[in-house]
FIFI-295124 format. One record per residue (C-alpha): residue number from 0; x, y, z. Coordinates in steps of 0.5 Angstrom, whole numbers, plus 2048, in hexadecimal, padded with zeros to 3 digits. Layout:
N
+-----+-----+-----+-----+
! num !  c1 !  c2 !  c3 !
+-----+-----+-----+-----+
! NUM !   X !   Y !   Z !
...
+-----+-----+-----+-----+
***
This chain:
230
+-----+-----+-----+-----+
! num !  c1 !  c2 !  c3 !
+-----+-----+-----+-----+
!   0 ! 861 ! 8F9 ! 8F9 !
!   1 ! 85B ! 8F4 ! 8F8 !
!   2 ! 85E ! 8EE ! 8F7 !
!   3 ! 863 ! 8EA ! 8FD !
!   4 ! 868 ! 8E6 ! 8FC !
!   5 ! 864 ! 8DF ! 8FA !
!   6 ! 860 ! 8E3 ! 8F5 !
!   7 ! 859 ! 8E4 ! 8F9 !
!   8 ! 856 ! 8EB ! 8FA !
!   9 ! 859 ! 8F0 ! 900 !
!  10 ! 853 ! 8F4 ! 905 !
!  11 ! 855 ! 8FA ! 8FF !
!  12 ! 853 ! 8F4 ! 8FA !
!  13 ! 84C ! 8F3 ! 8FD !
!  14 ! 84A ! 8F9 ! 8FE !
!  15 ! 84C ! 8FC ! 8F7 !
!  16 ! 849 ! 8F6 ! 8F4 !
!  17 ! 842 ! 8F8 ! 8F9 !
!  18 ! 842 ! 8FE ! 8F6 !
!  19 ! 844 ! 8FE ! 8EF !
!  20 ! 83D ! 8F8 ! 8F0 !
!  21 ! 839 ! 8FD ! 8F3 !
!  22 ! 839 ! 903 ! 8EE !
!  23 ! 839 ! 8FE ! 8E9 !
!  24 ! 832 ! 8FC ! 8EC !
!  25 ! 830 ! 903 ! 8EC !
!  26 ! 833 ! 904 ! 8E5 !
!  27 ! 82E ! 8FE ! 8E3 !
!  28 ! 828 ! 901 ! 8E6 !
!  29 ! 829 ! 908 ! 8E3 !
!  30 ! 82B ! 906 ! 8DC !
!  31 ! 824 ! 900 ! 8DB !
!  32 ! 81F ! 903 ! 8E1 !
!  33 ! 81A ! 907 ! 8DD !
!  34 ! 815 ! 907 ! 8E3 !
!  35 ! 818 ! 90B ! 8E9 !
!  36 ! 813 ! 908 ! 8ED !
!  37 ! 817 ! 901 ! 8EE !
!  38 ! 81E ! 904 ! 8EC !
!  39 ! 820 ! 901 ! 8F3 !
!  40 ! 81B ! 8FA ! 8F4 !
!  41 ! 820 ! 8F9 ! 8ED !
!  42 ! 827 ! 8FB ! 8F0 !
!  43 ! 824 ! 8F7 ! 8F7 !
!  44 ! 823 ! 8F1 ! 8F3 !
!  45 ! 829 ! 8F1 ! 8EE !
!  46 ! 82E ! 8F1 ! 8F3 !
!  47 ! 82B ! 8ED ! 8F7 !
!  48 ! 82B ! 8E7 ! 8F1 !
!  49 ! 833 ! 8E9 ! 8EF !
!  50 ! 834 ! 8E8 ! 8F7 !
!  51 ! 831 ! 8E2 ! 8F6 !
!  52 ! 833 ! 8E0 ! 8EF !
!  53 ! 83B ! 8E1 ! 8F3 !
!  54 ! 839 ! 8DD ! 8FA !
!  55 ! 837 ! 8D8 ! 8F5 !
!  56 ! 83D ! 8D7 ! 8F0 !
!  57 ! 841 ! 8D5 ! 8F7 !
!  58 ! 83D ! 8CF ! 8F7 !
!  59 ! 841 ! 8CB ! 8F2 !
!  60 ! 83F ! 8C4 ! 8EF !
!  61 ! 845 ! 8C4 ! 8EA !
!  62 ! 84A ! 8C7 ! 8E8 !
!  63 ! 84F ! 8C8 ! 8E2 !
!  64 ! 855 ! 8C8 ! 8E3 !
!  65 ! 856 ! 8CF ! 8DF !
!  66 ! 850 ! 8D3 ! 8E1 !
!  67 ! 848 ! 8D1 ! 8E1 !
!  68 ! 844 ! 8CC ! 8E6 !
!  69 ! 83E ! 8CA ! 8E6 !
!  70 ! 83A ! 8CD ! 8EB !
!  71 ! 835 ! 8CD ! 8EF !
!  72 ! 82F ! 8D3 ! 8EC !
!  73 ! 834 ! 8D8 ! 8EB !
!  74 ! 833 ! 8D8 ! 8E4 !
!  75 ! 82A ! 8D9 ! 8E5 !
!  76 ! 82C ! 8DE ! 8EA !
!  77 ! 82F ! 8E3 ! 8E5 !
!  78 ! 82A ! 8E1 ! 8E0 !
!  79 ! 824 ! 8E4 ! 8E5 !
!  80 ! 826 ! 8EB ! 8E4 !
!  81 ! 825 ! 8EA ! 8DD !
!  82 ! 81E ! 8E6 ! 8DE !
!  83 ! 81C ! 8EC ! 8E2 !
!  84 ! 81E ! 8F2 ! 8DF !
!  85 ! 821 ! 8F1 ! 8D8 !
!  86 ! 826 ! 8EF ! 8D3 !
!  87 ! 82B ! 8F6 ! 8D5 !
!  88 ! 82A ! 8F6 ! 8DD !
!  89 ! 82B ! 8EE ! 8DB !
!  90 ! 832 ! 8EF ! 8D8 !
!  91 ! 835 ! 8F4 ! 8DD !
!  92 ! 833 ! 8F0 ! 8E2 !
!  93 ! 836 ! 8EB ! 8DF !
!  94 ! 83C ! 8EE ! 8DF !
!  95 ! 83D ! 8F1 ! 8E4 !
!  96 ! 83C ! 8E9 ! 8E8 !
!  97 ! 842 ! 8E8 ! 8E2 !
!  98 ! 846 ! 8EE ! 8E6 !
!  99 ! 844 ! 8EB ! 8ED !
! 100 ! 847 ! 8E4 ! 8EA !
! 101 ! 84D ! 8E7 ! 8E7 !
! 102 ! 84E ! 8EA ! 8EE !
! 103 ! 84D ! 8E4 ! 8F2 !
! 104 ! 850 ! 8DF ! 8EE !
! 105 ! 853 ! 8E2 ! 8E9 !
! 106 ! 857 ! 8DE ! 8E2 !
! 107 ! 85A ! 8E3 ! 8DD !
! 108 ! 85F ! 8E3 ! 8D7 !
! 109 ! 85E ! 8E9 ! 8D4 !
! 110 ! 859 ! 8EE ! 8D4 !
! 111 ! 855 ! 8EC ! 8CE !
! 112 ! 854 ! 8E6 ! 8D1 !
! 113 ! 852 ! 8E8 ! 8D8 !
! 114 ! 84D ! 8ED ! 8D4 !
! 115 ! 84A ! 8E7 ! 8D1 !
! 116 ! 84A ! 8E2 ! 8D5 !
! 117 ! 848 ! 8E6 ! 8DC !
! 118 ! 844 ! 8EC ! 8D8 !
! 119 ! 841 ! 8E9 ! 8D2 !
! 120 ! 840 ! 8E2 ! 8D4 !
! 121 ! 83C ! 8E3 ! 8DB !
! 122 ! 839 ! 8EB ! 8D8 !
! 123 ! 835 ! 8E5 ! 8D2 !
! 124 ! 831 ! 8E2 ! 8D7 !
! 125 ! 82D ! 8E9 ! 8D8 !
! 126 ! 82B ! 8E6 ! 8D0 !
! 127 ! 826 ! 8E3 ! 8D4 !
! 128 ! 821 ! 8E8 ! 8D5 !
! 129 ! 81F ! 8E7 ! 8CD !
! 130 ! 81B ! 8E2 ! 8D0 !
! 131 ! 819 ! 8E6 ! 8D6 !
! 132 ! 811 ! 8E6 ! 8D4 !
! 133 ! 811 ! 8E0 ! 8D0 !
! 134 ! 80E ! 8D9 ! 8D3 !
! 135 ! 813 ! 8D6 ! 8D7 !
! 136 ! 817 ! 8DC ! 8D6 !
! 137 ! 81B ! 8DB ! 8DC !
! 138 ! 81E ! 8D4 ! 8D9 !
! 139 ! 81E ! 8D6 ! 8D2 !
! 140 ! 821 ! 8DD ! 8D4 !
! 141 ! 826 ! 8D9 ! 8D8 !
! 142 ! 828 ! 8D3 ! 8D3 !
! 143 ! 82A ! 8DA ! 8CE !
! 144 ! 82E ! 8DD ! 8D3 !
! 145 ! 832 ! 8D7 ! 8D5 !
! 146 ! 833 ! 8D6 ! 8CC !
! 147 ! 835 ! 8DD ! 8CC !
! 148 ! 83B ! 8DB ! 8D2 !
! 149 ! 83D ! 8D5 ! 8CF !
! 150 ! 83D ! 8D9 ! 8C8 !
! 151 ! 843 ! 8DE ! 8CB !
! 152 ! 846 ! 8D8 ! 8D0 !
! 153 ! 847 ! 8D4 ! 8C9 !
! 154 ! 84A ! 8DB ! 8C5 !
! 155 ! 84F ! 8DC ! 8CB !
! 156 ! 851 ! 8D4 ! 8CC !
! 157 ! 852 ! 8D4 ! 8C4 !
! 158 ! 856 ! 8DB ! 8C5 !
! 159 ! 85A ! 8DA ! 8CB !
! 160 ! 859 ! 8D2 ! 8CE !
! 161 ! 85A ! 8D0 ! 8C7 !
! 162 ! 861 ! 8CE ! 8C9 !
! 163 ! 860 ! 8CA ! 8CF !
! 164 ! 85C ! 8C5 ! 8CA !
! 165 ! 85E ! 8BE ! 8CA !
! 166 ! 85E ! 8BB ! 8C4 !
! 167 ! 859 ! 8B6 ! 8C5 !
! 168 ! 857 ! 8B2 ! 8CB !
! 169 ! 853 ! 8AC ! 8CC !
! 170 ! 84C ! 8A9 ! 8CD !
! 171 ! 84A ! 8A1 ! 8CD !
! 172 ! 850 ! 89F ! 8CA !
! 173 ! 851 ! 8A4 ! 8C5 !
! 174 ! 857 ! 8AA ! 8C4 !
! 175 ! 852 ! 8AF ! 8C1 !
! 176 ! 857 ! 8B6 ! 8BE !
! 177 ! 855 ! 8BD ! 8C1 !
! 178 ! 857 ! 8C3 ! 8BE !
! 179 ! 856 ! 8CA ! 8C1 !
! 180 ! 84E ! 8CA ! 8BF !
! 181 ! 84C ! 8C4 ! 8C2 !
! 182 ! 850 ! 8C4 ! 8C8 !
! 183 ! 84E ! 8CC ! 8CB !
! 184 ! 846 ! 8C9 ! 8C9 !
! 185 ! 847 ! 8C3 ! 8CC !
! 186 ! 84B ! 8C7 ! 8D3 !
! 187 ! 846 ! 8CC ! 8D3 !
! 188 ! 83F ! 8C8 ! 8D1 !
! 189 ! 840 ! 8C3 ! 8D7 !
! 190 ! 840 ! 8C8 ! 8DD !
! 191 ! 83B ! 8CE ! 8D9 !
! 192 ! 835 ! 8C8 ! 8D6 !
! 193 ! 837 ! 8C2 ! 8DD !
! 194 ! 834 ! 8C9 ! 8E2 !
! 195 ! 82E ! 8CA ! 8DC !
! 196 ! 82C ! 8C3 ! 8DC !
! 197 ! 82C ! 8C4 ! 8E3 !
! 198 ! 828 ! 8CA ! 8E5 !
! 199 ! 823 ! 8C9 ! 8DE !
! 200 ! 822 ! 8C2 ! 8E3 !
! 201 ! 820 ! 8C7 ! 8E8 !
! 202 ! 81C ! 8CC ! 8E5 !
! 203 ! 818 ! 8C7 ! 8E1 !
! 204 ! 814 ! 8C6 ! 8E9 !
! 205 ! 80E ! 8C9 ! 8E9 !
! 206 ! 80F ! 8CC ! 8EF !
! 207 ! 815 ! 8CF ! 8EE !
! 208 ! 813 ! 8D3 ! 8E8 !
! 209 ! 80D ! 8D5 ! 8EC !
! 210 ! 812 ! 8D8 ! 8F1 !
! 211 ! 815 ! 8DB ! 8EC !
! 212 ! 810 ! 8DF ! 8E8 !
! 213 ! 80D ! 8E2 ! 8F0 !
! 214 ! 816 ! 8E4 ! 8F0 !
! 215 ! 814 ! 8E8 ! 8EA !
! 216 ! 80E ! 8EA ! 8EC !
! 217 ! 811 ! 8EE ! 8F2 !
! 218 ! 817 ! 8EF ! 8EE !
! 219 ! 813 ! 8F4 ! 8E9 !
! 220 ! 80E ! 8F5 ! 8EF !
! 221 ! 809 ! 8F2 ! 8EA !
! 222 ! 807 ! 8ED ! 8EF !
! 223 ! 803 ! 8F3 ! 8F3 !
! 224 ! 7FF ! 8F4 ! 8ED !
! 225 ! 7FE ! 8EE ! 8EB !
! 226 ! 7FC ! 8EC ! 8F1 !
! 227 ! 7F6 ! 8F1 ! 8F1 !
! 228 ! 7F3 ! 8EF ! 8EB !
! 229 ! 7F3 ! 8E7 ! 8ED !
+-----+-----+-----+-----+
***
């Protein structure tokens, strides 16, 4: 019904996942919106970063053989919500990317581990709003939040990819043993710290974090205000 023969979603699948997506978003804004005032400037800007965050995710710059891939931003993107309004609006709108993933390109086994690897993994990026209000929160805030992935992908490797490791493999001439522990660290650590260098390489340009704290401005409709008191 919404999956075809070749695994992809039918038209009933996209629209169930818009819908589910949508009332998730306004689910977010009522649960951490305590100014009604901007209640829709945040679920304006929270759909637009998961939108984002999705359309992004298909720009690949590696892929793993059994799930992940070094993307381009996709990971900042989600991080966003979180830096705007919070480590609860963060989470579930990390979680909802992660169900927008599970629909799009989903790999599961069971249903522990789909929850972990779709649900926990991506919801622990939202931990990154802790930082939202700390200097160079937004990349403090996403460095915590990309741990907070690597945490559950690592759990899950152990878990559920153990099996798969091989028992050693080889660099500069050496065969160096493997078990469960290193090799989920090393599969998930390559793809989740390889798109963190690169969008810290990003953030760190001066422009680019001005361009994120007037995003912010807009997206908490501070920047009106602070614009008057300048």
């Amino acid at each position: 019904m919404f999956y075809n023969a070749d695994g992809g979603l039918t038209t009933l699948g996209y629209t169930f996942v818009a819908i589910l997506v949508f009332s998730l978003i306004i689910l977010i804004a009522v649960i951490t919106e305590k100014n009604k005032k901007f209640g829709t400037t945040q679920i304006a800007f929270t759909s637009m970063a998961i939108a984002l965050a999705t359309a992004f995710s298909f720009v690949k710059l590696f892929s793993m053989p059994m799930g992940g891939s070094v993307t381009l931003l996709s990971m900042f993107l989600v991080t966003l919500v979180a830096y705007w309004y919070g480590p609860t609006a963060g989470i579930m709108a990390g979680a909802v990317y992660g169900l927008i993933q599970m629909a799009i390109n989903p790999y599961i086994i069971s249903i522990p581990q789909m929850l972990i690897d779709y649900i926990f993994a991506f919801g622990a990026l939202g931990l990154a709003g802790f930082f939202r209000n700390r200097k160079n929160g937004i990349i403090k805030g996403y460095i915590f939040g990309i741990f907070g992935r690597f945490f559950f992908s690592f759990l899950s490797g152990v878990i559920f990819f153990g099996m798969y490791a091989p028992e050693s493999f080889s660099m500069l001439g050496r065969d160096i043993p493997l078990n469960a522990y290193t090799y989920s660290a090393l599969y998930n650590g390559g793809y989740i710290f390889a798109e963190g260098v690169l969008t810290v390489a990003i953030l760190m340009i001066p422009a680019m974090r001005k361009t994120m704290e007037y995003v912010k401005g807009m997206a908490t409709n501070t920047l009106t205000r602070q614009t008057k008191n300048a």
